[in-house]
NUKOLVO-293683 format. One record per residue (C-alpha): residue in one letter; x, y, z. Coordinates in Angstrom, 1 decimal. Each point is the difference from the previous one (the first is absolute). Example, Ala and Ser with C-alpha at 12.3 -4.5 7.8 and 13.67 -1.06 7.14 Angstrom:
2
(pt "a", (12.3, -4.5, 7.8))
(pt "s", (1.4, 3.4, -0.7))
This chain:
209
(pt "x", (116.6, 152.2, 242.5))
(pt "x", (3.3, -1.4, -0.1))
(pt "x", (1.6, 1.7, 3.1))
(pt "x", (3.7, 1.9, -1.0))
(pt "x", (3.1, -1.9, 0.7))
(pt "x", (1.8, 1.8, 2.5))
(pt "x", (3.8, -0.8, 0.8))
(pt "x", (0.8, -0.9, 3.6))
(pt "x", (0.8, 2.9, 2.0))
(pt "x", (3.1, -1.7, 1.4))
(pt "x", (1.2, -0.2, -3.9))
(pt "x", (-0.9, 3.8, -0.7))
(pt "x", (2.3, 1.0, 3.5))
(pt "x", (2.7, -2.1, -1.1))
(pt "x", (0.3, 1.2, -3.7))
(pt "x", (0.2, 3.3, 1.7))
(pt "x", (2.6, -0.9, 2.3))
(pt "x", (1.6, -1.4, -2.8))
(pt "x", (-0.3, 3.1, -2.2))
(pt "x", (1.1, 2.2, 2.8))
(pt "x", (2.7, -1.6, 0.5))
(pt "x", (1.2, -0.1, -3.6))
(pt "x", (-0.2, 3.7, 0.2))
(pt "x", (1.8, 0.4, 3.3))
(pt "x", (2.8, -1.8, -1.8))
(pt "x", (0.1, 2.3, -3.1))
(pt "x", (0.0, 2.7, 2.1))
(pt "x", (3.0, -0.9, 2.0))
(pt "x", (1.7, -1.0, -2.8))
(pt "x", (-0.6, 3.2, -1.7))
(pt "x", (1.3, 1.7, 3.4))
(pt "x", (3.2, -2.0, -0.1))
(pt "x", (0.7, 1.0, -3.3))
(pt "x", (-0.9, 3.5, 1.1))
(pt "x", (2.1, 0.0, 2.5))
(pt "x", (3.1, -1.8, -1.2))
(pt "x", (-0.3, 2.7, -2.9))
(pt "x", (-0.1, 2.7, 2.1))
(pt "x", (3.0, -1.0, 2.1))
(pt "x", (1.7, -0.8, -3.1))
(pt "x", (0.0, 3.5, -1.0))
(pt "x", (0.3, 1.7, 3.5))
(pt "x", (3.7, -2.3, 0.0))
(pt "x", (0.3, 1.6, -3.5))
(pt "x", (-0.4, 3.6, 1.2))
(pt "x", (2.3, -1.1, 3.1))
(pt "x", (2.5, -0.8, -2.5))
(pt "x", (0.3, 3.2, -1.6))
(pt "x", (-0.4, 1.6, 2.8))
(pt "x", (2.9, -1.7, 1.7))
(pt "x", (1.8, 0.6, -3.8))
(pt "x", (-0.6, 3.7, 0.5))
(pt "x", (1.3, 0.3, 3.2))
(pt "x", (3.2, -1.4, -0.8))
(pt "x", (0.3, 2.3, -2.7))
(pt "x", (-0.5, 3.0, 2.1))
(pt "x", (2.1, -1.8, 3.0))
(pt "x", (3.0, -0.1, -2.7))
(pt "x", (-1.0, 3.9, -1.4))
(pt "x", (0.9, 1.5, 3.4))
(pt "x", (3.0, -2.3, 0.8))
(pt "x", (0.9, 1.6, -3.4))
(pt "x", (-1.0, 3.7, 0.8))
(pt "x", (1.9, -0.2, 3.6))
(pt "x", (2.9, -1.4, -1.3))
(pt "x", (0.0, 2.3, -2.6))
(pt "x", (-0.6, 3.0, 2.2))
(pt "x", (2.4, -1.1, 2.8))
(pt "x", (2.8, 0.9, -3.3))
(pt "x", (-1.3, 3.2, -0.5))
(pt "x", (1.5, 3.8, 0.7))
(pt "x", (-1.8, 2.2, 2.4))
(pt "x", (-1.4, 1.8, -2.7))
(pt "x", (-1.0, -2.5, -2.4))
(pt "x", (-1.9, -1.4, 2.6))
(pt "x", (-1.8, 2.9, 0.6))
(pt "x", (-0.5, 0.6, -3.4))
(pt "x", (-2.0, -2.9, -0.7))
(pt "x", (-1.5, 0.4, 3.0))
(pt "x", (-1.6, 3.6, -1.3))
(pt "x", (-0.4, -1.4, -3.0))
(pt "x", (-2.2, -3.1, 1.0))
(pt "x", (-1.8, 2.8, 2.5))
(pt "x", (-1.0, 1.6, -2.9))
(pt "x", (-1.0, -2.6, -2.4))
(pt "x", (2.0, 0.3, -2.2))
(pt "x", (1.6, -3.5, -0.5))
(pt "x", (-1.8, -3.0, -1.7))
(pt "x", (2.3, -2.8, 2.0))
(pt "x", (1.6, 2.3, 2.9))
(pt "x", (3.2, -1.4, -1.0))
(pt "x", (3.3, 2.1, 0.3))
(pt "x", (1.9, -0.7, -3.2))
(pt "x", (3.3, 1.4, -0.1))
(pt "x", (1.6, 3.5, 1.1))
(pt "x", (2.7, 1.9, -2.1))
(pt "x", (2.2, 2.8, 1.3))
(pt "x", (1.3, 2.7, -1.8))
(pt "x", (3.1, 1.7, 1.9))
(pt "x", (1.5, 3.6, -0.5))
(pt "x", (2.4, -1.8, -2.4))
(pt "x", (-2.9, -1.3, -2.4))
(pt "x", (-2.8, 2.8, 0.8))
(pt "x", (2.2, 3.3, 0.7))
(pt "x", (-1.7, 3.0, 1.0))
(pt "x", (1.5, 3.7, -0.5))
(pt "x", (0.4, 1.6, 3.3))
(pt "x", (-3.9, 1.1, 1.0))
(pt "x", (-1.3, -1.6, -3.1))
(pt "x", (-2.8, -2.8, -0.9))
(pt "x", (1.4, 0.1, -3.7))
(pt "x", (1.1, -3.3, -1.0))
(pt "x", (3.8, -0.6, -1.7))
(pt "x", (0.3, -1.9, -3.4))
(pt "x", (1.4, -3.1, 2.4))
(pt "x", (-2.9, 0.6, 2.0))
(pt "x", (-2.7, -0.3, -3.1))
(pt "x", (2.2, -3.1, -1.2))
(pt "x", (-0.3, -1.7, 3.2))
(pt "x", (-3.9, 0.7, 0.0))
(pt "x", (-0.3, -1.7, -4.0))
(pt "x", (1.3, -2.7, 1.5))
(pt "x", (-2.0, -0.7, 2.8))
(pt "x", (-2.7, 0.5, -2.4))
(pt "x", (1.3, -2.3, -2.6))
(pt "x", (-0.3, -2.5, 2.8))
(pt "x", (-3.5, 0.8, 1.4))
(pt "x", (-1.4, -0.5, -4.0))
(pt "x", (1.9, -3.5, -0.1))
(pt "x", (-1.5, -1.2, 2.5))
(pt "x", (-3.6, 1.2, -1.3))
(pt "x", (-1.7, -0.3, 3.2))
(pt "x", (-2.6, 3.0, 1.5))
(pt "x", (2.5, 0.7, 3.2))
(pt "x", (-0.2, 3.1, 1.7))
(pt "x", (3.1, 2.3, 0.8))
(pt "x", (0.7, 1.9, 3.3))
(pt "x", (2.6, 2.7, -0.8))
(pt "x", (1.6, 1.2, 3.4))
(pt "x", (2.5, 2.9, -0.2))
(pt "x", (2.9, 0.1, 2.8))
(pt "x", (2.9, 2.9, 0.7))
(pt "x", (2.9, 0.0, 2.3))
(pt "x", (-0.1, 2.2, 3.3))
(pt "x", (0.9, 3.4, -1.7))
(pt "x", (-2.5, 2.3, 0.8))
(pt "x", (-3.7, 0.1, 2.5))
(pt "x", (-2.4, -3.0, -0.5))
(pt "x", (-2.4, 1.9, -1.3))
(pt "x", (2.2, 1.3, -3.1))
(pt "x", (1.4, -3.7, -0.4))
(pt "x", (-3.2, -1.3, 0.3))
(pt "x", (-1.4, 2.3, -2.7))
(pt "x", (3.1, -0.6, -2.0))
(pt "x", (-0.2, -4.0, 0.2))
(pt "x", (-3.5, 0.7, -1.0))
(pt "x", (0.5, 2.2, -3.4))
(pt "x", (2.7, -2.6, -1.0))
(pt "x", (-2.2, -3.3, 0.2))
(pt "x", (-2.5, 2.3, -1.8))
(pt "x", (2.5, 0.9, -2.7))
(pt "x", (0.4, -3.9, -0.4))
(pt "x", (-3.7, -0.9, -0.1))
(pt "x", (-0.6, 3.1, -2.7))
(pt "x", (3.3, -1.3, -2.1))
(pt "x", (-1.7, -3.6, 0.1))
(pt "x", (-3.5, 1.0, -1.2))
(pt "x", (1.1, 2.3, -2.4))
(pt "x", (2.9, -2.0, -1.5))
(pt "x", (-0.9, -4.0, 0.2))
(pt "x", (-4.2, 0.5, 0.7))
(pt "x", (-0.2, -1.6, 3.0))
(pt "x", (-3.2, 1.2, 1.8))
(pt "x", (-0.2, 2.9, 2.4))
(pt "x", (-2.4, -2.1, 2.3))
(pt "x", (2.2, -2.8, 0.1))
(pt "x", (2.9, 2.2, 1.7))
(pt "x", (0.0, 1.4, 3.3))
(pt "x", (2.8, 2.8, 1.1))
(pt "x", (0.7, 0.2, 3.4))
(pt "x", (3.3, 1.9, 1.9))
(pt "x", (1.8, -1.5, 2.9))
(pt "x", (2.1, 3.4, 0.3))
(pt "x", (2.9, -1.0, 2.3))
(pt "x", (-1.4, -2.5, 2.1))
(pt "x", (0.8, -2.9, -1.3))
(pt "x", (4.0, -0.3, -0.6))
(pt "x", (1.6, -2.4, -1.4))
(pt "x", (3.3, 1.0, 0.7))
(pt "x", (2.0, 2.5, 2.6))
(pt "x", (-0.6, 3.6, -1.0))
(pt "x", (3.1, 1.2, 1.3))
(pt "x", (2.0, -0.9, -3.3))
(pt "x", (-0.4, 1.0, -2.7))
(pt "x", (0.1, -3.5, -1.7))
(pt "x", (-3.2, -1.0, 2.3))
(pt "x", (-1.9, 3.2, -1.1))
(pt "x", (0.5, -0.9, -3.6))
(pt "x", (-1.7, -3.3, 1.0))
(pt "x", (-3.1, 1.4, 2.4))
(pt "x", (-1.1, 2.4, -3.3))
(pt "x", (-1.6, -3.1, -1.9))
(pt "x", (-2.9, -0.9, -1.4))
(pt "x", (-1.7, -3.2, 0.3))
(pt "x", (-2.8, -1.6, -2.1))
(pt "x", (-2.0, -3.3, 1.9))
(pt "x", (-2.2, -1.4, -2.4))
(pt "x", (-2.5, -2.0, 1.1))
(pt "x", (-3.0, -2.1, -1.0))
């Protein structure tokens, strides 16, 4: 019988050297692409990154700027009121102050004058302009007339008054006002005249964000 034709056996090694070796190549070339893709999008992600810092860099220059211009109290308001969770940016908007002229008391009383109710629709008028979800810290101050504990309970029924008056009058939302009372201990003025008393019993509204 015809005996089987048999290819050399160097030929058979050197097609699979060759076939190897046209693998090995695929196979890098399939890791370079790899490769470059991957470090394509890890410079990508970098990118943002970097991007994101920035913005958050800027933010806080913003923030401490913006809190280096801030009263004593507004800064601690929106410092409670970040504590608490209550703001969607922590970002303290404005603050309004209501003196003895524009939110007068009676003697002993948390009843709020017809110029006080006018300066409150006011304040509110501006809040629904700006249609944004802000939140109000109310704090209620009184001259030195009096212990700290009754000024301090005074200052409180007063920023209370004002919080009720806006809720009931102009619907703004009970949880998105705080009251707090500062009594006496924050002056703004000398309490040994009678013009500087008239200006340490004040309300002040910080709204923030």
């Amino acid at each position: 019988m015809p005996r089987a034709h048999r290819l050399p056996f160097t030929l058979i090694v050197a097609a699979l050297v060759a076939a190897l070796a046209a693998a090995g190549c695929a196979t890098k070339k399939y890791v370079r692409t790899e490769v470059g893709s991957a470090e394509s999008r890890a410079a990508e992600r970098m990118g943002e990154m970097e991007t994101q810092i920035e913005e958050t860099q800027t933010r806080l220059g913003e923030q401490e700027e913006q809190l280096g211009e801030l009263s004593k109290t507004a800064r601690e308001a929106l410092d409670r009121a970040v504590a608490a969770g209550r703001l969607a940016e922590g970002k303290f908007l404005y603050e309004t102050l209501l003196t003895d002229d524009q939110v007068r008391f009676g003697f002993e009383s948390s009843e709020l004058s017809a110029g006080a109710e006018a300066a409150l629709d006011d304040f509110a008028a501006g809040l629904q302009e700006r249609n944004e979800n802000v939140f109000v810290e109310i704090q209620g101050h009184t001259d030195s007339t009096g212990s700290d504990q009754y000024n301090l309970e005074l200052g409180g029924k007063r920023a209370e008054a004002v919080r009720r008056y806006l809720n009931l009058r102009h619907g703004l939302p009970l949880h998105r006002m705080s009251v707090i009372s500062y009594g006496e201990s924050e002056p703004i003025a000398d309490n040994a005249t009678r013009e500087g008393r008239s200006t340490n019993r004040r309300v002040v509204l910080v709204v923030l964000k």
